[in-house]
N, C-alpha and C positions, 0 to 999 in steps of 0.2 A: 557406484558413484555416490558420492556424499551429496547430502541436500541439504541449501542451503535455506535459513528461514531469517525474514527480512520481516523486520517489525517496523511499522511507521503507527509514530502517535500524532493526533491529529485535535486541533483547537481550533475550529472556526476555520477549518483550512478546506473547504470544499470544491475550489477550483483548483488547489495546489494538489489534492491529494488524488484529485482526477487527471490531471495531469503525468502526477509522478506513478500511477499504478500502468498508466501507457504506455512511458518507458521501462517499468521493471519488466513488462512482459514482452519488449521486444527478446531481448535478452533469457528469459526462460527455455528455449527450445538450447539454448550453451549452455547454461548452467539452471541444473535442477534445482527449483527452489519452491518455497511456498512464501507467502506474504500475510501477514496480520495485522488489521489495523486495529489500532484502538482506539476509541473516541474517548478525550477528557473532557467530557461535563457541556462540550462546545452546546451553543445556543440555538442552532439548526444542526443536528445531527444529518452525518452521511449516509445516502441513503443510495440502493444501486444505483 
């Protein structure tokens, strides 16, 4: 099965990106995927 890999860049987005990592992983157990985020420069970095 092919796996997909889903990149989210993230700017001051710390509620958005907790949010939207809740829904990528409903979805994970149908389609194989991995998730990378990358922080531009934001002013409070994402933290677990």
């Amino acid at each position: 099965m092919t796996l997909v890999s889903i990149i989210l860049v993230n700017y001051n987005g710390k509620k958005i990106i907790k949010d939207c990592l809740q829904s990528l992983r409903q979805f994970n157990h149908i389609i194989p995927s991995e998730i990378i985020v990358v922080d531009n420069a934001s002013m409070m970095a994402v933290q677990n």
